[in-house]
N, C-alpha and C positions, 0 to 999 in steps of 0.2 A: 518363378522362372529364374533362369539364371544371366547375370548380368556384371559387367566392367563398370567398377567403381573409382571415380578419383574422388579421395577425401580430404587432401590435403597436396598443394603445389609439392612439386621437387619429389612425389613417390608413386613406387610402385600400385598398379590398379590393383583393385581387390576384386577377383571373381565370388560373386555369392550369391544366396536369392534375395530376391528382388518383390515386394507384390506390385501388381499393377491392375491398375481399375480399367473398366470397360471404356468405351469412346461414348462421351457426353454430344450433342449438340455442336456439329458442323465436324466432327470428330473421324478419326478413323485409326481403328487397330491393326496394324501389322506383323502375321509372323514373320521374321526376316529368316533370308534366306543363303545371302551374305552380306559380307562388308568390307570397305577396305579401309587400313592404317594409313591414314592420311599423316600429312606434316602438320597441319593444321592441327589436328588433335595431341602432338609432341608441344607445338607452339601454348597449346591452351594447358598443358601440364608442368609446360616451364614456367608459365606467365605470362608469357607474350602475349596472348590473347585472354585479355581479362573474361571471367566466366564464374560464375557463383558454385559454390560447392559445399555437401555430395554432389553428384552429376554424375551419372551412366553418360561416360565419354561415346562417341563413336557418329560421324554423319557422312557417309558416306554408302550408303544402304540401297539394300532392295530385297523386297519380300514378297508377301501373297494377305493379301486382304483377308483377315479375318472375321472383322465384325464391326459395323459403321454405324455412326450414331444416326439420333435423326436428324432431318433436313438433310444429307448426305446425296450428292446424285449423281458426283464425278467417277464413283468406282463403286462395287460392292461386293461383296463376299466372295471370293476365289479367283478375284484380279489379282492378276502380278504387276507388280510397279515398284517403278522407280523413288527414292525419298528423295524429295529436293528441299537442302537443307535452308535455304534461304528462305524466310517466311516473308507471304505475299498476301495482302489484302485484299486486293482487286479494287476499289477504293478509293485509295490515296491519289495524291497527286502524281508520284511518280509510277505507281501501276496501270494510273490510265494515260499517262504520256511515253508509253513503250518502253521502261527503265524498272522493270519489275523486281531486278536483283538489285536497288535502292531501295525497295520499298523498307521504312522505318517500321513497321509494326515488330519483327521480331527482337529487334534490340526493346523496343514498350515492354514484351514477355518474357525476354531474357530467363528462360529458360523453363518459364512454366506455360501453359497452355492461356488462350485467351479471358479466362477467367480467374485470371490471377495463381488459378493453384497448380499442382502435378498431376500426372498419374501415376507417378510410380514412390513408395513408399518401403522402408526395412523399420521394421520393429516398431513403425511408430513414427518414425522421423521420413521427414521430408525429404526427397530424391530430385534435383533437376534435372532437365530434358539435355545433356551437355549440347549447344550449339543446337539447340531448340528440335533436334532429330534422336538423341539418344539410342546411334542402330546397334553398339557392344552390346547388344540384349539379345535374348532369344525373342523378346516379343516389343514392338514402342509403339505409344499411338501420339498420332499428328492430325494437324488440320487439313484436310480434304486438300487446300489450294497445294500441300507441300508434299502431293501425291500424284503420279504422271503413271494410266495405266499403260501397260507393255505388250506385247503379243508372246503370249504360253513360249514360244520356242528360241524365246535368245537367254542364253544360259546367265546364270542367277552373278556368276562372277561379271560376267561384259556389263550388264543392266547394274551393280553395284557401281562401278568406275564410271559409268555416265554420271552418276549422281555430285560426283565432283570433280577429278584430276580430269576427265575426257573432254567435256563440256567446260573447264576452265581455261585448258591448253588450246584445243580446236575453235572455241570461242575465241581468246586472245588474239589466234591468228583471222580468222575470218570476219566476226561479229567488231571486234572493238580495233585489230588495227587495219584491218580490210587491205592484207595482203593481196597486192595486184601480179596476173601473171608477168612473170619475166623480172622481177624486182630480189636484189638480196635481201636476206632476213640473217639474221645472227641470234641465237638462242644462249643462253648464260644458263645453265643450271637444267640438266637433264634428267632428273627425276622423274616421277610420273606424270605430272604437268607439266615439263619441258617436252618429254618424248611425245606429248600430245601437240603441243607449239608444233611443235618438226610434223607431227603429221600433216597439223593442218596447212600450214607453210606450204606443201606439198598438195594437198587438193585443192588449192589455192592457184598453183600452177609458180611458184617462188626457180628461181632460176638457180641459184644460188642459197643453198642453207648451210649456215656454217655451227655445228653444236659444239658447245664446249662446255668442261667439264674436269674433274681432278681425278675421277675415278676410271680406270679403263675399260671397264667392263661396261659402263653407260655409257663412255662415247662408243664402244663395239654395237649395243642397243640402236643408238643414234643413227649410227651407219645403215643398218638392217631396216630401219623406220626412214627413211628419206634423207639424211641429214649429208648433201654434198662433198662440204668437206669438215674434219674434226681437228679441234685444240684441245690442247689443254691450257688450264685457267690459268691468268697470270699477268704479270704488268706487259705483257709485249703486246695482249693481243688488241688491243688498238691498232699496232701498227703494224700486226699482222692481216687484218683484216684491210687497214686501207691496202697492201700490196697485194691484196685480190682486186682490188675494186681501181687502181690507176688512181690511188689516191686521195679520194672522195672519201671514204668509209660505208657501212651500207645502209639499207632505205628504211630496213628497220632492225631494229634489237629488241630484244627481247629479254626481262630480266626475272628470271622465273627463283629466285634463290629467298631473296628477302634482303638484303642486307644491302646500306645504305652504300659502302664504298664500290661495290659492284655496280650499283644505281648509277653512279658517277662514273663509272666505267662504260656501261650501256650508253649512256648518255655521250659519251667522248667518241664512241665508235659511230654512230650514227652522224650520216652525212649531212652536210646544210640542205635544210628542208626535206630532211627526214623523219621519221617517227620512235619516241623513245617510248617504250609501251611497259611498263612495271605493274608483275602479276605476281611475283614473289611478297610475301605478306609480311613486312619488319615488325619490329618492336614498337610501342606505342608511343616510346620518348626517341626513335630514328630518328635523324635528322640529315638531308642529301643537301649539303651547299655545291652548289651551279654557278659559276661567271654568270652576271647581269647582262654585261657588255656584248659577251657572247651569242649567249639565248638572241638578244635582239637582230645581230648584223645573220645570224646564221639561218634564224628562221627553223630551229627545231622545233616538233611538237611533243611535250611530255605527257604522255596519257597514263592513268592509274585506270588498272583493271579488276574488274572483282566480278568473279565466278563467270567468267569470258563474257563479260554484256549478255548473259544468256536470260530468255524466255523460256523454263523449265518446258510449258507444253509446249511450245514450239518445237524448242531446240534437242527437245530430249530422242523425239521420233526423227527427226532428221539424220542426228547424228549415229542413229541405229541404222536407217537408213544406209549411211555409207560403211556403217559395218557389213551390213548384210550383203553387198555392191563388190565386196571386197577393197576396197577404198581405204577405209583403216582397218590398222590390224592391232584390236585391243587385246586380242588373248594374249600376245607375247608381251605384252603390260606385267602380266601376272609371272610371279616370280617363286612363288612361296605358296601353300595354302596350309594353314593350321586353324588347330582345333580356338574358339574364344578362351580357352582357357591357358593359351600359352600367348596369352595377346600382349604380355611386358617380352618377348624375347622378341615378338615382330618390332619395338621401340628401339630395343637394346641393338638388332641389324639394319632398322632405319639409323642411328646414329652412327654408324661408319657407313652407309651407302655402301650394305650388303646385298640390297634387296632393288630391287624396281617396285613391283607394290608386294604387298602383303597380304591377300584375303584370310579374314577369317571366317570359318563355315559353321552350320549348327547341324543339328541331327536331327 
């Protein structure tokens, strides 16, 4: 099969084939059917996101079950489903105290299956699962838990974007900062997980959504997706946003970019006894210094977000749900559609914020 290779930090992916073995014992094979360019997978090509390599980049997927090992009983052969790339044991401490997207087993396999090894193989050598999903493939196989089936009729590109920028966005705002109707929300970084922030902000019932942004084409996105009022990024907007709000600042922010000096920005715009909620994923050595004195007399709350507090099968049918409700509108997410094998020029327009997402398709 054919598949996106990173061999080495700092370069271009190698499209080539790929062999890949059948699904072993709690297992399951996937044709995919697409995928989306996440930032997360730029992060894990710069560095940012440490990751072992070879590695078939790509998690952000959704395919059609092809062939499941045994013990198998979540899906089987000619379900469509969602990948959800965060590996879940069911198990652990944190799987069974409703915190599933902590569950620690996938960092244990860091990139190979629970048995220590791969399934996917060139010439001989070893291939990792990148970010334990590897969907840049025409085919990846996963463990049952990191598979959510879907109903036959929501198109391959909407059921891909659940799998992570939808459910991260829509999550941050409902699941993990539990935007209340009538409450401001301020959004930093509108990409495809910000423009989800702003949706959810808005099924939420947020009274006030203010997106900002450097590129104008995503704050135009912003606007069309719920977003009240637009900035552009910059040292004022603190105190542009208190001269909405009669001085206060708003109830929540939202810091969807990664980057530590905006953290501190977020953090400065949210009002006393407000919510600073950071979904944007930095560097491993970031570091956010905060006034002590502050934090205490103000009573802010700092919350770190990963993958919107989401419960894959839970959250995955919900939020199709309000697709299908018309509630969110994920198709105007998609921006691009190319073949896997132009998958460095969808990197090359993610890094000037050419694009909103990127899907790549297969045949």
């Amino acid at each position: 099969m054919r598949a996106a290779i990173l061999s080495e930090l700092n370069t271009p992916l190698e499209v080539t084939d790929v062999a890949i073995d059948g699904p072993r014992e709690g297992e399951v094979l996937v044709r995919m059917g697409a995928t989306g360019v996440c930032h997360s997978d730029l992060s894990v090509i710069e560095g940012k996101i440490p990751f072992l390599t070879p590695m078939v980049l790509g998690h952000e997927g959704a395919g059609t079950v092809e062939a499941v090992g045994p013990g198998v009983t979540r899906v089987k052969a000619g379900d469509n489903v969602i990948v959800s790339w965060v590996a879940t044991c069911n198990r652990c401490f944190y799987c069974l105290h409703g915190q599933p997207q902590l569950c620690q087993s996938g960092l244990a396999s860091f990139g190979s299956m629970d048995d220590g090894t791969t399934r996917l193989h060139r010439n001989g050598e070893t291939i990792y699962h990148g970010l334990n999903a590897a969907t840049f493939a025409e085919a990846t196989v996963l463990r049952e838990t990191a598979v959510v089936p879907i109903p036959k009729d929501i198109p391959m590109h909407v059921a891909a974007l659940v799998g992570c920028a939808v459910t991260t966005g829509v999550g941050a705002a409902i699941r993990t900062a539990r935007v209340e109707p009538g409450e401001v929300t301020v959004v930093i970084g509108c990409g495809g997980v910000g423009l989800s922030v702003i949706q959810g902000c808005r099924v939420a019932g947020a009274a006030l959504i203010v997106a900002v942004d450097r590129v104008p084409t995503r704050l135009e996105a912003a606007r069309s997706m719920g977003a009240t009022h637009t900035l552009e990024g910059g040292d004022q907007l603190t105190a542009q946003v208190q001269a909405l709000t009669e001085g206060r600042g708003a109830d929540v922010v939202f810091e969807v970019v990664g980057h530590a000096a905006l953290q501190q920005q977020a953090y400065e715009t949210t009002r006393p006894g407000g919510r600073t909620i950071l979904v944007g994923v930095p560097g491993m050595d970031a570091t956010t210094c905060l006034n002590s004195f502050f934090m205490v007399i103000s009573e802010k709350t700092i919350r770190g977000c990963f993958y919107g507090s989401a419960n894959p099968a839970r959250d995955f049918p919900w939020i199709l749900g309000l697709y299908r409700s018309g509630r969110l509108d994920l198709d105007a997410l998609v921006t691009q559609r190319i073949p896997l094998e132009r998958v460095n020029e969808a990197f090359d327009e993610m890094r000037t914020g050419a694009q909103l997402r990127t899907i790549l398709t297969f045949n």
